[in-house]
C-alpha positions as CSV (number, residue, x, y, z in Angstrom):
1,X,-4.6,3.4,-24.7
2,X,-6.1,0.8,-22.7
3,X,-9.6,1.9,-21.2
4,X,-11.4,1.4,-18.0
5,X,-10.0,-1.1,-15.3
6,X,-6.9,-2.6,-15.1
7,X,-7.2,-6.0,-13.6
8,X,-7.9,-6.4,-9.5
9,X,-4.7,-6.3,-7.5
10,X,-3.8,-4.4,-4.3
11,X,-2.2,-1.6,-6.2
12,X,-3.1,2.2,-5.1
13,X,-1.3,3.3,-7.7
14,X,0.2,2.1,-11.0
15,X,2.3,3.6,-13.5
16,X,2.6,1.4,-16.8
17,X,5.6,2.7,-19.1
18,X,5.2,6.1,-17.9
19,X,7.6,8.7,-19.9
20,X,7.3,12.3,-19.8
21,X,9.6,14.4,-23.0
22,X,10.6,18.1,-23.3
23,X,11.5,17.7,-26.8
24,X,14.7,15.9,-27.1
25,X,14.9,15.4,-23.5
26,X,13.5,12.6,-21.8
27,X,13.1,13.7,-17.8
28,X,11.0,10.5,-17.1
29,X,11.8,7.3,-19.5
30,X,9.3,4.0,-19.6
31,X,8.9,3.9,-15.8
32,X,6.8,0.9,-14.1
33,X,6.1,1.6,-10.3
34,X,3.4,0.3,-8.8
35,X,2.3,1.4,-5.0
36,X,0.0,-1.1,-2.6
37,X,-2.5,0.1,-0.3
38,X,-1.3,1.3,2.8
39,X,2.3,1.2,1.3
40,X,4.9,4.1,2.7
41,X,7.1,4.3,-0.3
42,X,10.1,7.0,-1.0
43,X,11.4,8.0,-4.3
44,X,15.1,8.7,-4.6
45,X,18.1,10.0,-6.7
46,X,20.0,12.7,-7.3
47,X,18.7,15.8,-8.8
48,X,17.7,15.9,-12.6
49,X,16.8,11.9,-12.0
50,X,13.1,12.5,-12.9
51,X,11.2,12.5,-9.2
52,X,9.1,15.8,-9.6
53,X,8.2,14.9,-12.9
54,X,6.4,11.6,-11.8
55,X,4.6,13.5,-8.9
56,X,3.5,16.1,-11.5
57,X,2.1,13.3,-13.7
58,X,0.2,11.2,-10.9
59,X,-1.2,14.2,-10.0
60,X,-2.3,15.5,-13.6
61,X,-0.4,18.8,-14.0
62,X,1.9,17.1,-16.6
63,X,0.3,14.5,-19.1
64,X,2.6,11.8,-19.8
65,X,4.0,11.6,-23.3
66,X,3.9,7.8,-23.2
67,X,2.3,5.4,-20.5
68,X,-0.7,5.3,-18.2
69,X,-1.4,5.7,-15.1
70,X,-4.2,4.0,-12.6
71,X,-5.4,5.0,-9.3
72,X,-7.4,2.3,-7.8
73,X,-7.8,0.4,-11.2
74,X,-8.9,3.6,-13.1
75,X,-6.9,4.6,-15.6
76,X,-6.2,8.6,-15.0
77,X,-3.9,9.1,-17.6
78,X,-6.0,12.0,-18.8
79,X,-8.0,12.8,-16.1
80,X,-7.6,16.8,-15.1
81,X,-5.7,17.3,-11.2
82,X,-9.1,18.5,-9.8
83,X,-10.8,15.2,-10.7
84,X,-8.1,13.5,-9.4
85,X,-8.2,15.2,-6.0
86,X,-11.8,14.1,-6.1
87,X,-10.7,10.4,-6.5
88,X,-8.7,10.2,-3.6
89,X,-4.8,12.1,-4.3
90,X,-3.6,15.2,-2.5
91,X,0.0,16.3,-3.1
92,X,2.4,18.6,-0.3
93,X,4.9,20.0,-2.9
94,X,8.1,21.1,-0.8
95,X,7.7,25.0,-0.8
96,X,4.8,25.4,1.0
97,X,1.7,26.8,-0.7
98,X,0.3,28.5,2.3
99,X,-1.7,32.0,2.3
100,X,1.0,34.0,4.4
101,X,-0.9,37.1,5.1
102,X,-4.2,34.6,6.2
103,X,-4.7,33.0,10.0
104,X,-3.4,29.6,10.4
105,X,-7.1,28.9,10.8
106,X,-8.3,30.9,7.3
107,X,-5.7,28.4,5.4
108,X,-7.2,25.1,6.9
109,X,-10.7,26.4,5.9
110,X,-9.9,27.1,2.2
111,X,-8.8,24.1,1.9
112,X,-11.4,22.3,3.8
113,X,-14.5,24.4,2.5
114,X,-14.9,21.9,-0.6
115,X,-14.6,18.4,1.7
116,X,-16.2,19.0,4.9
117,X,-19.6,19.6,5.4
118,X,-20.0,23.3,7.3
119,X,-21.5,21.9,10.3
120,X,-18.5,19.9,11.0
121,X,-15.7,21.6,9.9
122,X,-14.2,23.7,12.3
123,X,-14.3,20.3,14.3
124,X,-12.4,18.5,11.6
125,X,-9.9,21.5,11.6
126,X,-9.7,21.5,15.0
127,X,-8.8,18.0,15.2
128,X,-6.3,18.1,12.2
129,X,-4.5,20.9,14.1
130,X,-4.4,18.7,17.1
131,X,-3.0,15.5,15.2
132,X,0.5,18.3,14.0
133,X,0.8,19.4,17.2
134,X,-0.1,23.1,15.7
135,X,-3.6,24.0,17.4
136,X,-1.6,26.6,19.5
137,X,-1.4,28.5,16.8
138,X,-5.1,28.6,15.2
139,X,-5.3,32.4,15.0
140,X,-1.7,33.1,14.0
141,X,-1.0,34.8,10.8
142,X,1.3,32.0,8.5
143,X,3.7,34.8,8.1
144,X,4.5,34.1,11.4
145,X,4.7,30.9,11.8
146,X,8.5,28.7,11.8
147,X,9.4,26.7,8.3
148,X,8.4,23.8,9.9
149,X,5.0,24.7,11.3
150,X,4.5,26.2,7.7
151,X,5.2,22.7,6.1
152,X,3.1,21.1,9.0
153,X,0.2,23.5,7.9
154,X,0.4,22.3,4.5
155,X,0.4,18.7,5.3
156,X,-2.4,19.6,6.8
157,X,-4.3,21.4,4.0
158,X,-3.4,18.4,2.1
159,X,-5.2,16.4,4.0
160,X,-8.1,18.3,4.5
161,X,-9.3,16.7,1.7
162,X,-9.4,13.3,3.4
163,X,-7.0,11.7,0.8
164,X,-6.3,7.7,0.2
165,X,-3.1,8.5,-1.6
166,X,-0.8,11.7,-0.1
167,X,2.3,12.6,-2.1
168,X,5.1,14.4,0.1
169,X,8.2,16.4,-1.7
170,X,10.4,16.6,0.6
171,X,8.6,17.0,3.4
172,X,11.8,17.3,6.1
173,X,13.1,19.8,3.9
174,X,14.7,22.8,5.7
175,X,14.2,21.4,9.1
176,X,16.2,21.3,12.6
177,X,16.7,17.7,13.6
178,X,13.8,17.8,16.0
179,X,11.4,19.2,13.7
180,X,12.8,16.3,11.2
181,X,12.1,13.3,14.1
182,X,8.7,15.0,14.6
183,X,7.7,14.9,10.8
184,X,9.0,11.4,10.7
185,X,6.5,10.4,13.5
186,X,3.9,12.4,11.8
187,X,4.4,10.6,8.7
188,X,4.3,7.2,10.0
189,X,1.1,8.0,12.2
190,X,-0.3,8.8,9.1
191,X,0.1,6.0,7.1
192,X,-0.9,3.8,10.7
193,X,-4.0,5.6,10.2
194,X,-4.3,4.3,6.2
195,X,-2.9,6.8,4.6
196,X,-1.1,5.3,2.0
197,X,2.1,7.7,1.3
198,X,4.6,8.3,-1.8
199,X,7.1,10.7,-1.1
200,X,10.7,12.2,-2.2
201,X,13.4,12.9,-0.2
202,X,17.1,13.4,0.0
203,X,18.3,13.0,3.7
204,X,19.0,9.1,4.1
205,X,18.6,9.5,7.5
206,X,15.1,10.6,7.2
207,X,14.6,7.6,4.8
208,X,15.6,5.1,6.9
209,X,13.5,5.9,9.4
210,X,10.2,5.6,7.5
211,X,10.5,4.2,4.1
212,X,8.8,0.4,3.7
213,X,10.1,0.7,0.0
214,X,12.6,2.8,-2.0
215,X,12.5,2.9,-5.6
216,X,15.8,4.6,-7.1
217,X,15.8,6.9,-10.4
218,X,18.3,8.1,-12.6
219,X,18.5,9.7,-15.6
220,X,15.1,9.4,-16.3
221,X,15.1,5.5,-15.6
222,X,13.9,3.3,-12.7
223,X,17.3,1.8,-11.3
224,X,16.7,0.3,-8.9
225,X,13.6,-0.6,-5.8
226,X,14.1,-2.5,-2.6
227,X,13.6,-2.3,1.3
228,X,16.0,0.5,2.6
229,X,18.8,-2.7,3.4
230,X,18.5,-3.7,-0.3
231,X,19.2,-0.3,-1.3
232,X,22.4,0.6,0.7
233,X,23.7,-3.1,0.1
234,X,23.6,-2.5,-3.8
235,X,27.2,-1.0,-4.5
236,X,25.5,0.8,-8.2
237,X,23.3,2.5,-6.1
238,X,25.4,3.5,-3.7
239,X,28.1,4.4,-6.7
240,X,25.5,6.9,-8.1
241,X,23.9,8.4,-5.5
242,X,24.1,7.2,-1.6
243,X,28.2,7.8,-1.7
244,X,27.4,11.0,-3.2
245,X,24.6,12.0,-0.8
């Protein structure tokens, strides 16, 4: 394994012939993807193709079995998912981890308690809460709260810990179409803001409306990676997955 720093380049994110095996099986096979700064890039295919795996191996929970992988020129191949979180990565997986019996509030503090100094944060909170539209509902218990405030809450959580790189699984998942359209813009204001954003997703439609770049997987394997036109133009892609979809 390589040590140290990979060479300069404008690369968030690199994954060098990244495979992840459950014995036989290979769920990720020698995958190369790298992500630029400020990039808004979605991973797609169908199921089985290998997406959740990847996120689980940026963000340390699964070591790869072969490959490396760089954040910012550091290779974090082996680096535990705390550490990483320290560096920079934050992750929104697409059941929501939320504290159901805690306040709306009480969830944004846990997650803020270890990356806000105490004299600032219920400021910070207060304006995260403002920037999803959910500062209404500060002192309402989770329970309570709709699917898509409960995935808002999250993002939120996730970025409580002022991330460079923010990995979204599915964030529109379960949503009515104006919750979708709101995420979208959500999304997109974040990544204005420099948030640089890697996420999965099924719905095409949410896709299209904020993806920069699309890599597609299958079987393991990197298929193919375009703009969103270069994707639906490529007849292999569409054979696979997008007529399918």
């Amino acid at each position: 394994m390589s040590k140290g720093l990979v060479e300069k380049s404008d690369a968030i994110l690199t994954l060098k012939g990244v495979g992840k095996h459950f014995g036989g099986l290979k769920a990720v096979d020698n995958i190369d993807l790298s992500i630029k700064k400020g990039e808004l890039h979605c991973l797609i295919g169908p199921n089985g193709a290998g997406k959740s795996t990847i996120f689980k191996m940026i963000m340390g929970v699964y070591e790869p079995t072969v490959g490396e992988v760089f954040y910012n020129g550091k290779n974090i191949t082996k680096m535990k998912n705390w550490d990483r979180a320290n560096l920079g990565l934050s992750i929104k997986m697409q059941v929501p981890g939320v504290f159901g019996e805690l306040s709306v509030y009480d969830n944004m503090r846990i997650s803020a308690q270890k990356h806000m100094k105490s004299s600032e944060r219920d400021e910070e909170i207060d304006n995260l809460l403002r920037f999803l539209d959910i500062i209404h509902l500060k002192y309402e218990i989770v329970n309570n709260l709709s699917h898509g405030q409960q995935q808002w809450l999250e993002i939120g959580m996730s970025l409580a810990s002022k991330p460079e790189l923010l990995l979204l699984d599915e964030p529109a998942a379960g949503m009515g179409p104006t919750e979708t359209e709101f995420t979208a813009e959500l999304v997109q204001k974040l990544n204005r803001e420099g948030v640089t954003i890697l996420f999965i997703d099924h719905d095409m439609d949410f896709v299209r409306k904020i993806a920069e770049k699309v890599t597609v997987l299958h079987l393991g394997k990197k298929f193919a990676e375009g703009t969103i036109e270069e994707i639906e133009a490529n007849q292999d892609v569409v054979d696979i997955y997008l007529g399918n979809s």
